[in-house]
Each structure stands twice: as C-alpha cells, then as structure tokens.
mmCIF file of the N, C-alpha and C atoms, coordinates in Angstrom:
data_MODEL
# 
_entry.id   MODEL 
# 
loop_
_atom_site.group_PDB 
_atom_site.id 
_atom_site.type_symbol 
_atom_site.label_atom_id 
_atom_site.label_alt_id 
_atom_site.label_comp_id 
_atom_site.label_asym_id 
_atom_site.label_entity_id 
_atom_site.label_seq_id 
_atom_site.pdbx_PDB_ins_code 
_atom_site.Cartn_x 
_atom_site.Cartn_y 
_atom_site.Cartn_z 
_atom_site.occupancy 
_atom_site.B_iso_or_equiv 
_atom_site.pdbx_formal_charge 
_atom_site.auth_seq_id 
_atom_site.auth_comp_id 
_atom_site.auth_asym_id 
_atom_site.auth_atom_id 
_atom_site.pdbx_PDB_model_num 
ATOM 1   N N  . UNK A 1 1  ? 78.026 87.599 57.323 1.00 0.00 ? 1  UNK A N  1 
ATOM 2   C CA . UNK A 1 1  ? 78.732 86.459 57.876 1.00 0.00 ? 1  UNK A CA 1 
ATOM 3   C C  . UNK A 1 1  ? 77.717 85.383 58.233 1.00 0.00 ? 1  UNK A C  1 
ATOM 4   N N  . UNK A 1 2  ? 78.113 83.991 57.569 1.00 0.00 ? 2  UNK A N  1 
ATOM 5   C CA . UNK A 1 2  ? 76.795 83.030 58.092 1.00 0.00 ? 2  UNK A CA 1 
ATOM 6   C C  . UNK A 1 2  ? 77.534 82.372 59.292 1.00 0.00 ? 2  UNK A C  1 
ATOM 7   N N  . UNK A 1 3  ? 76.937 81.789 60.298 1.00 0.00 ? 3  UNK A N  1 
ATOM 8   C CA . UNK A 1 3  ? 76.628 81.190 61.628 1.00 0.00 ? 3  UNK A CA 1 
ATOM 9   C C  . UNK A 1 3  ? 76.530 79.980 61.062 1.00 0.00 ? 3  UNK A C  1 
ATOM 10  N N  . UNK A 1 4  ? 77.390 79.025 61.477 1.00 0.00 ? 4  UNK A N  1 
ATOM 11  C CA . UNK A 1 4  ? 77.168 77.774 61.771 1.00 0.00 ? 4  UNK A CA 1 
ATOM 12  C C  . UNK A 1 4  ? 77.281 77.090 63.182 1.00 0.00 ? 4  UNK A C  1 
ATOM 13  N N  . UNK A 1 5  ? 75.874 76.486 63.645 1.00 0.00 ? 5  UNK A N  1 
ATOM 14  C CA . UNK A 1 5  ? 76.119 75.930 64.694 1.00 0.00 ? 5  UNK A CA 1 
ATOM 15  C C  . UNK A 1 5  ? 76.191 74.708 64.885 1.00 0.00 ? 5  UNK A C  1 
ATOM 16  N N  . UNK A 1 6  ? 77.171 73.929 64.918 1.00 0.00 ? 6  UNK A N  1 
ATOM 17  C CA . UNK A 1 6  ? 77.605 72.502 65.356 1.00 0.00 ? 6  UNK A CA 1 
ATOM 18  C C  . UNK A 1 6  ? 77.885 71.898 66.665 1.00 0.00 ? 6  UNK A C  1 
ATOM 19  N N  . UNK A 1 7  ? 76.962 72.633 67.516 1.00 0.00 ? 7  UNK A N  1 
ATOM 20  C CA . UNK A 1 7  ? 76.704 71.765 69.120 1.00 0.00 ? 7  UNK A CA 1 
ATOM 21  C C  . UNK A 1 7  ? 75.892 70.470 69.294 1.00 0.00 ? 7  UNK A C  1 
ATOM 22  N N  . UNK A 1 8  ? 76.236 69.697 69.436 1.00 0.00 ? 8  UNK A N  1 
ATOM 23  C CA . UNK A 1 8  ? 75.761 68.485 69.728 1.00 0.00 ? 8  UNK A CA 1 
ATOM 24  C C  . UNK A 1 8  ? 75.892 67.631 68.492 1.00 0.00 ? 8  UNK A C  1 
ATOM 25  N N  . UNK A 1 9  ? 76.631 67.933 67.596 1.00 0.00 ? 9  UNK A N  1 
ATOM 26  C CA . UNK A 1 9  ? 77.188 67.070 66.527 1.00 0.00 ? 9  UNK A CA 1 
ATOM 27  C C  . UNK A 1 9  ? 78.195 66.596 66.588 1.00 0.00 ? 9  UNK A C  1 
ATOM 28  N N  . UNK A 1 10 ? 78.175 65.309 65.713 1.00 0.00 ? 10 UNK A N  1 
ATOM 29  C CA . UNK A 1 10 ? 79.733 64.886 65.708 1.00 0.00 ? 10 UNK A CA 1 
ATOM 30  C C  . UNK A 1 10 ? 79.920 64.352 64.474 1.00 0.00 ? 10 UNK A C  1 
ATOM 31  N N  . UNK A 1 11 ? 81.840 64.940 64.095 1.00 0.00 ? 11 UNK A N  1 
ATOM 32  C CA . UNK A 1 11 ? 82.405 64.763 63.111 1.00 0.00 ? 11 UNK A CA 1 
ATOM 33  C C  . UNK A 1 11 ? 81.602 63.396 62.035 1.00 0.00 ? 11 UNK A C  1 
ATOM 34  N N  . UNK A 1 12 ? 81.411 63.281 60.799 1.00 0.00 ? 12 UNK A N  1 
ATOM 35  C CA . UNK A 1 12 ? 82.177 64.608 60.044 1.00 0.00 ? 12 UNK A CA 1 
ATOM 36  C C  . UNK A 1 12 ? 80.510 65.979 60.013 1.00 0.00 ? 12 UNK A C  1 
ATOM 37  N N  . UNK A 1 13 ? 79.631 65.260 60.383 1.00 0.00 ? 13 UNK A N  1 
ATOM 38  C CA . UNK A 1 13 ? 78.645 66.868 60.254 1.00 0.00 ? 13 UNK A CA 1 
ATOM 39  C C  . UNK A 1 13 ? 78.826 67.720 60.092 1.00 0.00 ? 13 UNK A C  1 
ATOM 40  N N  . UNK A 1 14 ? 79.719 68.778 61.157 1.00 0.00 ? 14 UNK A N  1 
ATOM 41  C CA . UNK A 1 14 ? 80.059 70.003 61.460 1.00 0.00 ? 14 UNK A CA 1 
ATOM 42  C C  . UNK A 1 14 ? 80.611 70.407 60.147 1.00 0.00 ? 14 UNK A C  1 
ATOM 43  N N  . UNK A 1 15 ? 81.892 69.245 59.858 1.00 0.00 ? 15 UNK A N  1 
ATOM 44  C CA . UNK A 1 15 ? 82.422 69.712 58.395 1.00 0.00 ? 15 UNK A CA 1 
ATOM 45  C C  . UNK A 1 15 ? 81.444 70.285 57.424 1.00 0.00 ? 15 UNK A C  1 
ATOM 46  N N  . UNK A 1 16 ? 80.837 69.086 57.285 1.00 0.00 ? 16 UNK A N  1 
ATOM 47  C CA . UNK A 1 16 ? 80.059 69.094 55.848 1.00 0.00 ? 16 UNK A CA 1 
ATOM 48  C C  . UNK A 1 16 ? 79.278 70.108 56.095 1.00 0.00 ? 16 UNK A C  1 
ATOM 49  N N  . UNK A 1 17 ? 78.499 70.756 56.887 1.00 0.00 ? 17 UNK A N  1 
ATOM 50  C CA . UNK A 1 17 ? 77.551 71.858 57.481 1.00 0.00 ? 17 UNK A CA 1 
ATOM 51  C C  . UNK A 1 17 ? 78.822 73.502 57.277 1.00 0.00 ? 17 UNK A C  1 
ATOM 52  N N  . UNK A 1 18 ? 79.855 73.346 57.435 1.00 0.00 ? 18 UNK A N  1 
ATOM 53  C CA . UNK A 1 18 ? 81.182 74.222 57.146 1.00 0.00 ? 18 UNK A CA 1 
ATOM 54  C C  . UNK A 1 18 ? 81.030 74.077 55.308 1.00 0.00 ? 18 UNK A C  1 
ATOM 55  N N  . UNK A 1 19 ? 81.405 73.367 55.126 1.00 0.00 ? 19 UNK A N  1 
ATOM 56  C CA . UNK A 1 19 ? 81.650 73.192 53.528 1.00 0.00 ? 19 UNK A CA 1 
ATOM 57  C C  . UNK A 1 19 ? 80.489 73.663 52.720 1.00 0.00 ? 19 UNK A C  1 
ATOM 58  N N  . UNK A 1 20 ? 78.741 73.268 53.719 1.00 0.00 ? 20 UNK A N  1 
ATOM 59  C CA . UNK A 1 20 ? 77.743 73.796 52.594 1.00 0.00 ? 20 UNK A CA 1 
ATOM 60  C C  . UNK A 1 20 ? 78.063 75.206 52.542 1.00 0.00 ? 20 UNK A C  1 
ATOM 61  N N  . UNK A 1 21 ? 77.937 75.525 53.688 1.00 0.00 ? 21 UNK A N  1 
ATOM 62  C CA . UNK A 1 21 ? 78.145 77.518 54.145 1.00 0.00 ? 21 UNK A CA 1 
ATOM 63  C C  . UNK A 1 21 ? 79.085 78.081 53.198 1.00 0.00 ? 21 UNK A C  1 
ATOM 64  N N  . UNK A 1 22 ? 80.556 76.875 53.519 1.00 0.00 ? 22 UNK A N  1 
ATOM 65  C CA . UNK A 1 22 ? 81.345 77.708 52.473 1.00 0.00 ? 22 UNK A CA 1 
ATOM 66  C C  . UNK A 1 22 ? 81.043 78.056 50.899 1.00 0.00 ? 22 UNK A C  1 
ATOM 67  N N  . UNK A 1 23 ? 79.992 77.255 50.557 1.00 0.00 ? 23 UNK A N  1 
ATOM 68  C CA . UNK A 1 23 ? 79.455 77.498 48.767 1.00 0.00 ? 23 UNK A CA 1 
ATOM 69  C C  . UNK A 1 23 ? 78.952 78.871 48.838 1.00 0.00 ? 23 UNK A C  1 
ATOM 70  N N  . UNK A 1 24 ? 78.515 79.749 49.712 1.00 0.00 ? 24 UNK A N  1 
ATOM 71  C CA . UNK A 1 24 ? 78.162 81.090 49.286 1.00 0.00 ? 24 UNK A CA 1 
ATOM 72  C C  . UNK A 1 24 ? 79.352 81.862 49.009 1.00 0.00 ? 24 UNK A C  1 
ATOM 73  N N  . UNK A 1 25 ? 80.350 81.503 49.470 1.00 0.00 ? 25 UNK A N  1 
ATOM 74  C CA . UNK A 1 25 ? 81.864 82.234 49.328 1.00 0.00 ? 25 UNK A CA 1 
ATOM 75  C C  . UNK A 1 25 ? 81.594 83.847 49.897 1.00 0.00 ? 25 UNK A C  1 
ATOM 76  N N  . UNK A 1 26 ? 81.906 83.691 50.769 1.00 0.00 ? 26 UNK A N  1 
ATOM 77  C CA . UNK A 1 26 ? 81.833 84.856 51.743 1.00 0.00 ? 26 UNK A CA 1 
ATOM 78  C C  . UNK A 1 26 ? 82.773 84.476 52.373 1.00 0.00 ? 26 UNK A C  1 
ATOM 79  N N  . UNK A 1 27 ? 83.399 86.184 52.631 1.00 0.00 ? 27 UNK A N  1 
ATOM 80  C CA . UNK A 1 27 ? 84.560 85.995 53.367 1.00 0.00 ? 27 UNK A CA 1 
ATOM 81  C C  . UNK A 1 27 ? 84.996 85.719 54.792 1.00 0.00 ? 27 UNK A C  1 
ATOM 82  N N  . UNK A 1 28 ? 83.753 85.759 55.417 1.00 0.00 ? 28 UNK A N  1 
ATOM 83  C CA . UNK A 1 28 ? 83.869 85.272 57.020 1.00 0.00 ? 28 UNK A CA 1 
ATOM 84  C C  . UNK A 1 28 ? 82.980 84.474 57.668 1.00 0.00 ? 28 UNK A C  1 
ATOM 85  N N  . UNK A 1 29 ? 82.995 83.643 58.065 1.00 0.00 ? 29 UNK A N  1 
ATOM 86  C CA . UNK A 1 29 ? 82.083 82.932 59.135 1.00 0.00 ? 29 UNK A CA 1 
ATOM 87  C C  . UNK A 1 29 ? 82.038 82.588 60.498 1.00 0.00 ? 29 UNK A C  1 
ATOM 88  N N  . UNK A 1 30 ? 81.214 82.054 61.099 1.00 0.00 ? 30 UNK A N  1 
ATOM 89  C CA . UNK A 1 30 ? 81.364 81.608 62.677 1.00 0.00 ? 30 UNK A CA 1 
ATOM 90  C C  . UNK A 1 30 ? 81.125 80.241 63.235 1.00 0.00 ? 30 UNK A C  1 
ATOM 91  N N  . UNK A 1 31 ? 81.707 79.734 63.179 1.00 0.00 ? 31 UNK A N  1 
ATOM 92  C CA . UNK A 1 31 ? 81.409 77.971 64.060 1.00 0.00 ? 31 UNK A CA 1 
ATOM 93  C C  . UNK A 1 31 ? 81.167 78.226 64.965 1.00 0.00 ? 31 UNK A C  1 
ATOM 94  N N  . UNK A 1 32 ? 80.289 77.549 65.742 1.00 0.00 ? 32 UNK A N  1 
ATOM 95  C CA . UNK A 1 32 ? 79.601 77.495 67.218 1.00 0.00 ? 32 UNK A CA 1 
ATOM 96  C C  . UNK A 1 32 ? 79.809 76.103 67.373 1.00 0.00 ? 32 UNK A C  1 
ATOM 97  N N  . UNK A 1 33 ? 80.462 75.431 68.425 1.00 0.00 ? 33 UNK A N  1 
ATOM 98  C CA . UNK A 1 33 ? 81.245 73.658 68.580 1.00 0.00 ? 33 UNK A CA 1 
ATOM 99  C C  . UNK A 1 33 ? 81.554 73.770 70.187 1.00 0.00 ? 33 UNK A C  1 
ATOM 100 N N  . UNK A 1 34 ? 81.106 72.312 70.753 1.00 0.00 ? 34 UNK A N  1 
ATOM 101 C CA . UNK A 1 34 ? 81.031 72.130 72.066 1.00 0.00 ? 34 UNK A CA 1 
ATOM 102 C C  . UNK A 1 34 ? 82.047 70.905 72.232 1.00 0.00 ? 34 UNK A C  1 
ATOM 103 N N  . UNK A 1 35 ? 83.249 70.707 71.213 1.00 0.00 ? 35 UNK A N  1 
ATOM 104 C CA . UNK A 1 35 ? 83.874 69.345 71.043 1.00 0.00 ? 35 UNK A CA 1 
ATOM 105 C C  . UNK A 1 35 ? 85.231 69.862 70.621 1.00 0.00 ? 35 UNK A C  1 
ATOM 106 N N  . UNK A 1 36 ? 86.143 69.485 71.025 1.00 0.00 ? 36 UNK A N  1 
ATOM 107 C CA . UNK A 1 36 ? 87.599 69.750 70.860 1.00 0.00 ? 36 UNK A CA 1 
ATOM 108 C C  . UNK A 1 36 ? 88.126 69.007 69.707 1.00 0.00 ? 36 UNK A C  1 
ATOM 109 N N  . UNK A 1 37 ? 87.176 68.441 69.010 1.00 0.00 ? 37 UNK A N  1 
ATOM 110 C CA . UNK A 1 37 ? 87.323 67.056 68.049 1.00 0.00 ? 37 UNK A CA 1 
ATOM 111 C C  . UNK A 1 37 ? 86.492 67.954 66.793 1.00 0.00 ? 37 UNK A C  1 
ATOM 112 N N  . UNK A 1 38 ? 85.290 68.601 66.940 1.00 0.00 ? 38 UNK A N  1 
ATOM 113 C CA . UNK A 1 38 ? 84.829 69.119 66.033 1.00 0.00 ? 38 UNK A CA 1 
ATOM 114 C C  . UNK A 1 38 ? 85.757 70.429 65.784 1.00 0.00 ? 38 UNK A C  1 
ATOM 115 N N  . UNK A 1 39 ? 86.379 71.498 66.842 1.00 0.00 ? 39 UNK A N  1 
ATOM 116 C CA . UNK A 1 39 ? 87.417 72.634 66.310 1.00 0.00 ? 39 UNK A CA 1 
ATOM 117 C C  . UNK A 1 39 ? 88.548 72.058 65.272 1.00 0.00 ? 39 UNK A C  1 
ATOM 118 N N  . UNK A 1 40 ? 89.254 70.858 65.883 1.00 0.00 ? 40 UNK A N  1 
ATOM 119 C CA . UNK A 1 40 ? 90.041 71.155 65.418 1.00 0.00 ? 40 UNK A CA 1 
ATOM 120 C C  . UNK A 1 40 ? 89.802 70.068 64.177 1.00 0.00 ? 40 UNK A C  1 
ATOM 121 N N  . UNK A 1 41 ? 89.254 69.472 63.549 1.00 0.00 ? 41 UNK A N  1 
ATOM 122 C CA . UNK A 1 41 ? 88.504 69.030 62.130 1.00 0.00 ? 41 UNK A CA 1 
ATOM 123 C C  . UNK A 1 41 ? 88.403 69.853 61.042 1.00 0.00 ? 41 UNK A C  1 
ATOM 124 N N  . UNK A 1 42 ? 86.878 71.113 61.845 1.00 0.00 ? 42 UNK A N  1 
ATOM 125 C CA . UNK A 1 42 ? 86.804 72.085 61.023 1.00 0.00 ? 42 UNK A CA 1 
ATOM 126 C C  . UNK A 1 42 ? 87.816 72.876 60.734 1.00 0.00 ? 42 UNK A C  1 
ATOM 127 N N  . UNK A 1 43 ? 88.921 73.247 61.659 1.00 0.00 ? 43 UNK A N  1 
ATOM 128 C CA . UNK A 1 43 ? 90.135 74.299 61.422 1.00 0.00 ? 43 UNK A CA 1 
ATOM 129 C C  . UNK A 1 43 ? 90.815 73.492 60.529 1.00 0.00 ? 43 UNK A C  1 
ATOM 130 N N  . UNK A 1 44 ? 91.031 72.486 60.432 1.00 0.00 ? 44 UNK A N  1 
ATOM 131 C CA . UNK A 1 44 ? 91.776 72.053 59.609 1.00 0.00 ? 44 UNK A CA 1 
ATOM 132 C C  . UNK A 1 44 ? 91.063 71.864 57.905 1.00 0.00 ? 44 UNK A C  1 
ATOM 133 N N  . UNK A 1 45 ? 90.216 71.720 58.179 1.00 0.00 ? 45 UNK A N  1 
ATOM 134 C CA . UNK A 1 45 ? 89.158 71.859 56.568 1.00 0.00 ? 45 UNK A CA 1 
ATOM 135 C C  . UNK A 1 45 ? 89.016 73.220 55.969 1.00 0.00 ? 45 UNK A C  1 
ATOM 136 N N  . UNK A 1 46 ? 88.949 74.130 56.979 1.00 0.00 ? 46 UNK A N  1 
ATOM 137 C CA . UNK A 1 46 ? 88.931 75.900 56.874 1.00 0.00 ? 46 UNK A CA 1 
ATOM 138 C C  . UNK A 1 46 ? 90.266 76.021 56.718 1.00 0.00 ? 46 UNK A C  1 
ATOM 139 N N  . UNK A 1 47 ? 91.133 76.010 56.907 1.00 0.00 ? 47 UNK A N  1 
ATOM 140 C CA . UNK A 1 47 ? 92.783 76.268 56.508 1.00 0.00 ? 47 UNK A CA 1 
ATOM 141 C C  . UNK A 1 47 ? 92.827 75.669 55.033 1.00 0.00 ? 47 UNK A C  1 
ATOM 142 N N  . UNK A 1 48 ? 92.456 74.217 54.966 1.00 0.00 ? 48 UNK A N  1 
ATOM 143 C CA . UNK A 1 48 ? 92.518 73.722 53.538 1.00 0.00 ? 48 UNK A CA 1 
ATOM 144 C C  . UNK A 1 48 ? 91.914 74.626 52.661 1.00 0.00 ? 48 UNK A C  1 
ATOM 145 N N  . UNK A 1 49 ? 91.226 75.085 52.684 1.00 0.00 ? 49 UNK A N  1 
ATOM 146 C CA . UNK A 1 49 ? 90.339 75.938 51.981 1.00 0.00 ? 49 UNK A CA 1 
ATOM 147 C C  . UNK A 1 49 ? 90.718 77.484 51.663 1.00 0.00 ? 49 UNK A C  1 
ATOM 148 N N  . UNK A 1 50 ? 92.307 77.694 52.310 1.00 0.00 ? 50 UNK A N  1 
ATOM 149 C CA . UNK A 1 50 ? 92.546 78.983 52.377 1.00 0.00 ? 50 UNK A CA 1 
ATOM 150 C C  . UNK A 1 50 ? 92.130 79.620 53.439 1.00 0.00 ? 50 UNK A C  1 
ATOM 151 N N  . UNK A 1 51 ? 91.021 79.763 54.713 1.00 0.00 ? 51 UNK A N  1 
ATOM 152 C CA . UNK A 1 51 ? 90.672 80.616 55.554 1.00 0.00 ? 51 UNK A CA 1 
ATOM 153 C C  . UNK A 1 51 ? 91.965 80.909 56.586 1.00 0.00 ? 51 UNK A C  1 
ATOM 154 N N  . UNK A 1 52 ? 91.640 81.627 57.041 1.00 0.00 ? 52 UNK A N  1 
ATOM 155 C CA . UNK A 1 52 ? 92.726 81.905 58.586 1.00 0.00 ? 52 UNK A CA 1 
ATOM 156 C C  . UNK A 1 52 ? 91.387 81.757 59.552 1.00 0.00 ? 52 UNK A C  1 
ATOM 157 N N  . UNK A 1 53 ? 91.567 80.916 60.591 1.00 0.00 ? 53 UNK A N  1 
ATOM 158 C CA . UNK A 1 53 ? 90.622 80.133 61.738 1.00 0.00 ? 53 UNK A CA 1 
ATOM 159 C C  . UNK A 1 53 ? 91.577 80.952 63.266 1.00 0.00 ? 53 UNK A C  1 
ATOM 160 N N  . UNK A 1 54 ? 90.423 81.738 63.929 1.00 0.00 ? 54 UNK A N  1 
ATOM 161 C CA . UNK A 1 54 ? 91.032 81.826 65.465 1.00 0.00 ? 54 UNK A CA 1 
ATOM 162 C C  . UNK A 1 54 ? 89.783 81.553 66.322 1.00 0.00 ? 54 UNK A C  1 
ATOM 163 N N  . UNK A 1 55 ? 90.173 80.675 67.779 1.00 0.00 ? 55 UNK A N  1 
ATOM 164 C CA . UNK A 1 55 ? 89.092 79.932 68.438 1.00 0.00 ? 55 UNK A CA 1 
ATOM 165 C C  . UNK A 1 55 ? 89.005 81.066 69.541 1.00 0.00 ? 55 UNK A C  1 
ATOM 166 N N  . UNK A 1 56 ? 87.979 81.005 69.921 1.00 0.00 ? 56 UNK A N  1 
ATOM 167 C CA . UNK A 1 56 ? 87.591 81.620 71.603 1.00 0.00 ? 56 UNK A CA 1 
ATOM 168 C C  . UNK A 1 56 ? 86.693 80.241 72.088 1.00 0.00 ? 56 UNK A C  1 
ATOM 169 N N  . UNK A 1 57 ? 87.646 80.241 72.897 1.00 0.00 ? 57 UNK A N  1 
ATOM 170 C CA . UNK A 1 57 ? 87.201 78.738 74.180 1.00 0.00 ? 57 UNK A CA 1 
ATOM 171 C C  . UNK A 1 57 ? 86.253 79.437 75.268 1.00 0.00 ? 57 UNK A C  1 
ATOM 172 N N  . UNK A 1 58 ? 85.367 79.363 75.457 1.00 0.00 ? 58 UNK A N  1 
ATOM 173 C CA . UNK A 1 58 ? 84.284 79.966 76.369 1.00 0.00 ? 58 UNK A CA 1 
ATOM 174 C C  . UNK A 1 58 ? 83.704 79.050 77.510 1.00 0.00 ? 58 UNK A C  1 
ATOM 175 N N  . UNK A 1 59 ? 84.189 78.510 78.295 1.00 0.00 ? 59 UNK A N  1 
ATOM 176 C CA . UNK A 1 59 ? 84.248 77.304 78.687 1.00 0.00 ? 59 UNK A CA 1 
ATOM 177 C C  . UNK A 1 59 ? 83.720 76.447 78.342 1.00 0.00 ? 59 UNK A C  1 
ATOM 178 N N  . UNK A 1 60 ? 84.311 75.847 77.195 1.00 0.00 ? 60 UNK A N  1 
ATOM 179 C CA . UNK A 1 60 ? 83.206 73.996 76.249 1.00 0.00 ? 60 UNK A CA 1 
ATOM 180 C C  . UNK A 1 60 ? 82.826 74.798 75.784 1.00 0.00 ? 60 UNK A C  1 
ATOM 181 N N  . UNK A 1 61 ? 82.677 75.701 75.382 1.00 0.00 ? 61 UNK A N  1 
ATOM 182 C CA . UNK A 1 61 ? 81.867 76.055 74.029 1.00 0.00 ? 61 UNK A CA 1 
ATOM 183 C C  . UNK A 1 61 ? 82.852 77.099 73.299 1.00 0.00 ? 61 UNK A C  1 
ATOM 184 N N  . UNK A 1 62 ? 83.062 76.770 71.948 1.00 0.00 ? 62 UNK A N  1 
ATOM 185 C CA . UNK A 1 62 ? 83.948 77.338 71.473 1.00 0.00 ? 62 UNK A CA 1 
ATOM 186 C C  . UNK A 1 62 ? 83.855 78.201 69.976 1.00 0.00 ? 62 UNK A C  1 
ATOM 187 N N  . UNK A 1 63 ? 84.074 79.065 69.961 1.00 0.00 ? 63 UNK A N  1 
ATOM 188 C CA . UNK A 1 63 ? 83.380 80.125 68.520 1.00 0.00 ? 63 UNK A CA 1 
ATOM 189 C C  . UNK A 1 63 ? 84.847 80.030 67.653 1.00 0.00 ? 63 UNK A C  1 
ATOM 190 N N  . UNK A 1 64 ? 84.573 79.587 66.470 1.00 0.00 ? 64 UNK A N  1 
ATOM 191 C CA . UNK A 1 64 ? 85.736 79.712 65.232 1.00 0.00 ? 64 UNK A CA 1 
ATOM 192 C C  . UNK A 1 64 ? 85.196 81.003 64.531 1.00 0.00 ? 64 UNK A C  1 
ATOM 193 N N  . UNK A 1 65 ? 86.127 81.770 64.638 1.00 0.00 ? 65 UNK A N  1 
ATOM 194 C CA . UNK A 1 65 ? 86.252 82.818 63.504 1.00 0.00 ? 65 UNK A CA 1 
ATOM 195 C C  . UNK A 1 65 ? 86.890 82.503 62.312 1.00 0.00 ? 65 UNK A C  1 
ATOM 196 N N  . UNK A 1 66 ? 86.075 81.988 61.415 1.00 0.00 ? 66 UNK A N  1 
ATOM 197 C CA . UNK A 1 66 ? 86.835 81.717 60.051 1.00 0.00 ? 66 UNK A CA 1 
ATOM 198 C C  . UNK A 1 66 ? 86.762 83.073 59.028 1.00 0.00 ? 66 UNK A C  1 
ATOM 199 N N  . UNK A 1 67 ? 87.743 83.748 58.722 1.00 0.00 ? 67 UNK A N  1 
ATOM 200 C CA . UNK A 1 67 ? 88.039 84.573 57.687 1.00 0.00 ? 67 UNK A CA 1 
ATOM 201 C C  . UNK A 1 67 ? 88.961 84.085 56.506 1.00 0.00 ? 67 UNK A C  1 
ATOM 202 N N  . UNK A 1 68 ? 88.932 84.810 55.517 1.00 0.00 ? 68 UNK A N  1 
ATOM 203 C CA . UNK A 1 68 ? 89.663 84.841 54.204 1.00 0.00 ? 68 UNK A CA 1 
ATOM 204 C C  . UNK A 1 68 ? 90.921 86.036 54.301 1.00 0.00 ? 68 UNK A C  1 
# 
C-alpha cells in the first residue's frame, strides 16, 4: 500500500500526488490531509477512478483509506 502525504498542501496537489500513486495500480492506498477541501477533492477523484474511500478524522488530520 503506498502512503500519500498531503499535509500542508493545497488543492489541486494532493490530487495530482493521488493520481501519480495511482499509476502503480495497486489496490489500496492511504491519504494523509489536514484540509476538509483536500478529503473531499481527493474522494471524489478516488471514487472517479473506481476506489471505495473511508475517512478517519483524527482531530484535523485525516487518513483516506482508498481501496479497490
């Protein structure tokens, strides 16, 4: 599973940093995002893509589980 961390970025970065990761095509990954603007971007780019996305909110800091 690759780790992407997108703290202290802002849209579209996080995406495009999501989208390189996604070229290995592996079936699961992890967003690391400190922005309620970057979750729900990437969830919506990870859904386009086919994934199923679930968040854990950790206070402001928030982990996407992206699977296939």
């Amino acid at each position: 599973m690759k780790t992407v961390d997108a703290r202290g970025l802002s849209c579209p970065q996080p995406v495009i940093l999501l989208k390189k990761a996604m070229g290995s095509k592996e079936n699961a990954y992890e967003l690391i995002a400190d922005s309620q603007t970057v979750v729900e971007n990437c969830t919506r780019f990870a859904k386009s893509q086919g994934y199923n996305v679930s968040v854990n909110d950790n206070g402001g800091e928030f982990k996407l589980s992206i699977t296939k």
